[in-house]
C-alpha positions in Angstrom: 57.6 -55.7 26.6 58.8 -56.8 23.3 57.0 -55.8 20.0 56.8 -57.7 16.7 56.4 -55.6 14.0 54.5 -57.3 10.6 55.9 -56.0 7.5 54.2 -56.4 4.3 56.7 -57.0 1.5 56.0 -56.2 -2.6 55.8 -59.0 -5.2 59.2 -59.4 -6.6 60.8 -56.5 -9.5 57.6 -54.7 -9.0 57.6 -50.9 -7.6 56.9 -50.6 -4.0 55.1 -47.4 -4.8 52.3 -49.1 -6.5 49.5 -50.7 -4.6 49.3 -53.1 -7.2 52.7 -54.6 -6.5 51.0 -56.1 -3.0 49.3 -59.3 -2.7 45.5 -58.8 -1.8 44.2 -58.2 1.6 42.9 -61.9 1.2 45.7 -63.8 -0.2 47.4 -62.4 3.2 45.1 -63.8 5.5 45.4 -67.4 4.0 49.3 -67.2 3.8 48.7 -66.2 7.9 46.1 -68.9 8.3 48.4 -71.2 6.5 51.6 -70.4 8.6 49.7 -70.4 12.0 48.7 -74.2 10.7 52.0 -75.0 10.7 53.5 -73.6 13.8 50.8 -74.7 15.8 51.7 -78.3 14.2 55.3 -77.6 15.1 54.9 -76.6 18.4 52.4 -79.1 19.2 55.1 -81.6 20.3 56.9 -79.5 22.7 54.5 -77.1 24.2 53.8 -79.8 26.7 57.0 -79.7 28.5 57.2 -76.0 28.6 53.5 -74.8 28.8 51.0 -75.9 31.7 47.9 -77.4 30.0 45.8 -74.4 32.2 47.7 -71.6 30.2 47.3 -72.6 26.7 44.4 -70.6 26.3 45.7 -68.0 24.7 46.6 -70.2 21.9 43.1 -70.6 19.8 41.6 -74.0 19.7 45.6 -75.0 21.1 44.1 -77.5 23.9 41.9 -79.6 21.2 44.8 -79.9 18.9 47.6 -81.3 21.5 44.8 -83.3 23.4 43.5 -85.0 20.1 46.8 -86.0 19.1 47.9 -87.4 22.4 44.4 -89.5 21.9 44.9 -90.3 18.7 48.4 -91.9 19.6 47.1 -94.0 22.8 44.3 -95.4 20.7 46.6 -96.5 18.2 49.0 -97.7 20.7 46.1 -99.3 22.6 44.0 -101.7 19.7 47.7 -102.2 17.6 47.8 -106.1 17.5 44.8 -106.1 20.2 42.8 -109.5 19.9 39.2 -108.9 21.4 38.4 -112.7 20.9 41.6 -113.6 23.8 40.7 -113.2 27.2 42.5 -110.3 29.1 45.1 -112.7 31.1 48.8 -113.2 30.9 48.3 -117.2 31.6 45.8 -119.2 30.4 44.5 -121.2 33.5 44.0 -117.6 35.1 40.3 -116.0 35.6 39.5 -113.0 34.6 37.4 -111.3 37.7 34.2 -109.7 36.4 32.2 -107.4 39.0 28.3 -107.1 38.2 25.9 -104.7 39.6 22.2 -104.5 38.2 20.3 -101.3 37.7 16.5 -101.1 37.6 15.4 -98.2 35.9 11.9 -99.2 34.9 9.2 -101.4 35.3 7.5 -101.2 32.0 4.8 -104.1 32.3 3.6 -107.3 33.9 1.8 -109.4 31.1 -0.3 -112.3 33.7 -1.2 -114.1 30.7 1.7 -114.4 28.8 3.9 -114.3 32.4 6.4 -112.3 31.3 7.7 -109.1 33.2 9.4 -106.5 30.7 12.1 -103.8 32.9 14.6 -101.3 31.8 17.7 -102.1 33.6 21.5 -101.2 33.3 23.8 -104.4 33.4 27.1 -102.7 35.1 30.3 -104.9 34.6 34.3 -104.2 35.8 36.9 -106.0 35.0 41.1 -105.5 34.3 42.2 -105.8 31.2 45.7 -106.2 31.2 47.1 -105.2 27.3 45.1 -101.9 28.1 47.3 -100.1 30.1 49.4 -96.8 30.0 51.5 -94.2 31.4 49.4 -91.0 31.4 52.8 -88.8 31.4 53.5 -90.1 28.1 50.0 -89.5 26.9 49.6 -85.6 28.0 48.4 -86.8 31.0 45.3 -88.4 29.9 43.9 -90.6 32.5 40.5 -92.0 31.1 39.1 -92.8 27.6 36.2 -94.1 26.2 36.4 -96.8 23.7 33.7 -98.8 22.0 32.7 -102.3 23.6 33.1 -103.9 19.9 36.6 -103.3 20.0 38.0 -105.0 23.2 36.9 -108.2 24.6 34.2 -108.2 27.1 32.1 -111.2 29.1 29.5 -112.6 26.9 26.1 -112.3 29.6 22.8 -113.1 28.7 19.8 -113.7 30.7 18.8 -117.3 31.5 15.3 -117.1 31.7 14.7 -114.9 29.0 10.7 -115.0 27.6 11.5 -113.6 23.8 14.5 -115.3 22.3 16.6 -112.5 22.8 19.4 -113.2 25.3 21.8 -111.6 24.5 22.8 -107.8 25.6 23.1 -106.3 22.2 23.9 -102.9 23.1 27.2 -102.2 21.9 27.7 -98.8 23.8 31.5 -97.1 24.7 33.1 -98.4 28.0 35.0 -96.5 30.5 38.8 -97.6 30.4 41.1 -96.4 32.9 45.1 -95.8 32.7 45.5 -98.5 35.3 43.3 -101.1 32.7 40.1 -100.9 35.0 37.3 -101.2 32.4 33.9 -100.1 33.6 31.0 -101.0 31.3 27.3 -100.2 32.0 25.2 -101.1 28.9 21.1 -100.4 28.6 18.8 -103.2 27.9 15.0 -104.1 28.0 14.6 -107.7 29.6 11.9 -109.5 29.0 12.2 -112.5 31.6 10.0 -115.2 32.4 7.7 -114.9 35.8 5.5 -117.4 37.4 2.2 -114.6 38.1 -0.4 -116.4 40.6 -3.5 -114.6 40.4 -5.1 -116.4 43.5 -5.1 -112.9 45.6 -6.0 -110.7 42.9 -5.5 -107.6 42.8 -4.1 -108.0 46.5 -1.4 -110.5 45.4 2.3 -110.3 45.9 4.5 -111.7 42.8 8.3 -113.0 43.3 10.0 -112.7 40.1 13.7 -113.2 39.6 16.5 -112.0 36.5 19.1 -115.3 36.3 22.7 -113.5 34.9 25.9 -115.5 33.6 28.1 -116.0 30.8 27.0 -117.7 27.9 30.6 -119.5 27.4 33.1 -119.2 30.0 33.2 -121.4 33.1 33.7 -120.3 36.5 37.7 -121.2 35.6 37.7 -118.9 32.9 35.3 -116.1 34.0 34.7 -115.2 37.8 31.6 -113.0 38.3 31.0 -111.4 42.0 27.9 -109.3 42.7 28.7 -105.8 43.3 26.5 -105.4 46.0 23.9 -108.0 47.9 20.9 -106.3 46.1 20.2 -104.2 42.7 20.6 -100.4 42.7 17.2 -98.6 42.6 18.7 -95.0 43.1 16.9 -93.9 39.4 13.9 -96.3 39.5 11.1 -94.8 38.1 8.1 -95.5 39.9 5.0 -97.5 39.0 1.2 -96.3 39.0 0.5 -100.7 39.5 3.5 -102.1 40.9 5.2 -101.4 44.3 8.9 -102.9 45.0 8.6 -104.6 48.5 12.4 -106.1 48.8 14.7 -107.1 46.1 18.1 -109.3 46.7 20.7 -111.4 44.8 22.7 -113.9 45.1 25.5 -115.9 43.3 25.3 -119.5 42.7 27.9 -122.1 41.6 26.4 -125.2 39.4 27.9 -128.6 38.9 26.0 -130.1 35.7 26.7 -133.7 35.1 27.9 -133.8 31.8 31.0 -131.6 33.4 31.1 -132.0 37.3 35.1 -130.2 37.3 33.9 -127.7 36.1 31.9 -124.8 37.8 29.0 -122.3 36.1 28.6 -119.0 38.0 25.8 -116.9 37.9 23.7 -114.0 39.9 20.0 -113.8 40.4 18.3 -111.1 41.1 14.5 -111.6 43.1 11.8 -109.0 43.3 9.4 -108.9 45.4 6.6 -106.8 44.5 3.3 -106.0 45.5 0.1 -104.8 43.0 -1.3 -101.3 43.9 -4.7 -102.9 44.3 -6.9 -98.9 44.2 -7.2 -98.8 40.5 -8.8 -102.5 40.8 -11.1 -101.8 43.9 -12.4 -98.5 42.6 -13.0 -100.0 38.6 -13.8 -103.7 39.4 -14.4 -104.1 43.0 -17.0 -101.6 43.4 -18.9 -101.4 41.0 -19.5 -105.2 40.9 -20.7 -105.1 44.6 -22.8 -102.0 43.5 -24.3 -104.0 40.6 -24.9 -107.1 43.5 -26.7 -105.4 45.8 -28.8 -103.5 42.7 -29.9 -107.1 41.8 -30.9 -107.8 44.9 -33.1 -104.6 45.3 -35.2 -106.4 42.2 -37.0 -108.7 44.3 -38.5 -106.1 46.3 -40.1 -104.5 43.4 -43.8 -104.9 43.0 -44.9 -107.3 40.4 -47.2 -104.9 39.0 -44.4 -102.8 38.1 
């Protein structure tokens, strides 16, 4: 086993007898923490070829270092002369394919009188963006990255029958973004979407509301949306103590509007059944208002004298 052997040398035309002809204990240290700085700099560019990433832990901290830069590089490489306002194509005429999937996290509340229904979904998008590609062998291997929606382009959706005024998804959270140029893109939002609420069967009714998706801008030439699946993903709903979800589809329709009748509109819509938990109502309304019925009727059996 070899041995390195740290010798500790006297400021110069001093005596080496003399402590005082040595540098502090603490000037050492920084001089070491300063050339350890620099080697680790130094051999940040070729201990990838010669070291497996799993054995640089014996290095401190060596890992962050190497991967950071290789990060730093591809980022640069990635948004140098990127335009976010240019569709990802290589030819004009060609579509960019966008793949939607709709998550319903919540159902936060059911306003009858205002008919509007207020959830907490997760719009999920894919696409391929072409001028965000790379070799991961050039890049220390690295595979996946997250980059901030605001800096590439990305599909403009809104909801058609919005209630508030606020269509758009505003939530500029990072996107997945894969070697290959896959982008995967799953933003949070509250919608607040209009619902025709009959009250005829109340509180046994049944309510079919819908969410109407699409691109604010692009045509169906320029932007091609497919549903990611026949129906929204409930895996993470949280249930509700009013509501109950009796079947929920969607479906992607193509419309011809008369002012442009070459050119196609996509869009998905989502339909919810669901069904009011009618206890609450028949134990707090129900009840007690047949109780107070049959009270008033008792009154007329009451002597008069009384």
């Amino acid at each position: 086993m070899a041995h390195a052997t740290i010798v500790v040398l006297p400021k110069p035309g001093r005596d080496k007898e003399l402590l005082g002809s040595y540098r502090p204990i603490s000037l050492l240290n920084q001089d070491l923490k300063l050339f350890a700085s620099i080697m680790a700099s130094r051999l940040g560019k070729v201990l990838p070829g010669l070291v497996h990433v799993d054995q640089i832990g014996f290095v401190p901290g060596s890992l962050s270092v190497l991967c950071s830069d290789d990060e730093t590089r591809l980022f640069s490489k990635l948004l140098k002369n990127y335009n976010k306002f240019v569709r990802p194509v290589e030819y004009y005429k060609e579509a960019v394919v966008v793949t939607v999937g709709l998550q319903l996290i919540q159902l936060i509340n059911v306003d009858e009188v205002n008919q509007i229904v207020t959830t907490n979904v997760r719009l999920k998008q894919k696409w391929k963006d072409i001028n965000l590609m790379w070799k991961p062998e050039d890049y220390g291997g690295i595979k996946k990255i997250r980059i901030p929606s605001s800096k590439i382009w990305h599909p403009d959706f809104v909801l058609y029958n919005n209630a508030d005024g606020d269509f758009a998804i505003m939530q500029e959270t990072k996107a997945l973004l894969e070697y290959t140029g896959l982008i995967t893109w799953t933003p949070p939002a509250i919608f607040k979407s209009y619902c025709e609420i009959r009250v005829t069967y109340f509180p046994f009714d049944l309510q079919n509301c819908s969410m109407k998706l699409g691109t604010w801008t692009y045509d169906g030439k320029l932007v091609i949306i497919n549903p990611e699946s026949d129906h929204p993903d409930l895996s993470n709903f949280m249930e509700s103590g009013e509501w109950v979800m009796k079947d929920y589809r969607g479906w992607k329709h193509r419309v011809d509007y008369s002012c442009c009748p070459d050119t196609p509109y996509l869009d998905i819509t989502y339909h919810f059944l669901m069904q009011r938990l009618p206890l609450y109502f028949i134990v707090n309304v129900i009840i007690p208002c047949l109780l107070f019925s049959f009270l008033t009727g008792l009154v007329f059996y009451l002597p008069t004298e009384s």
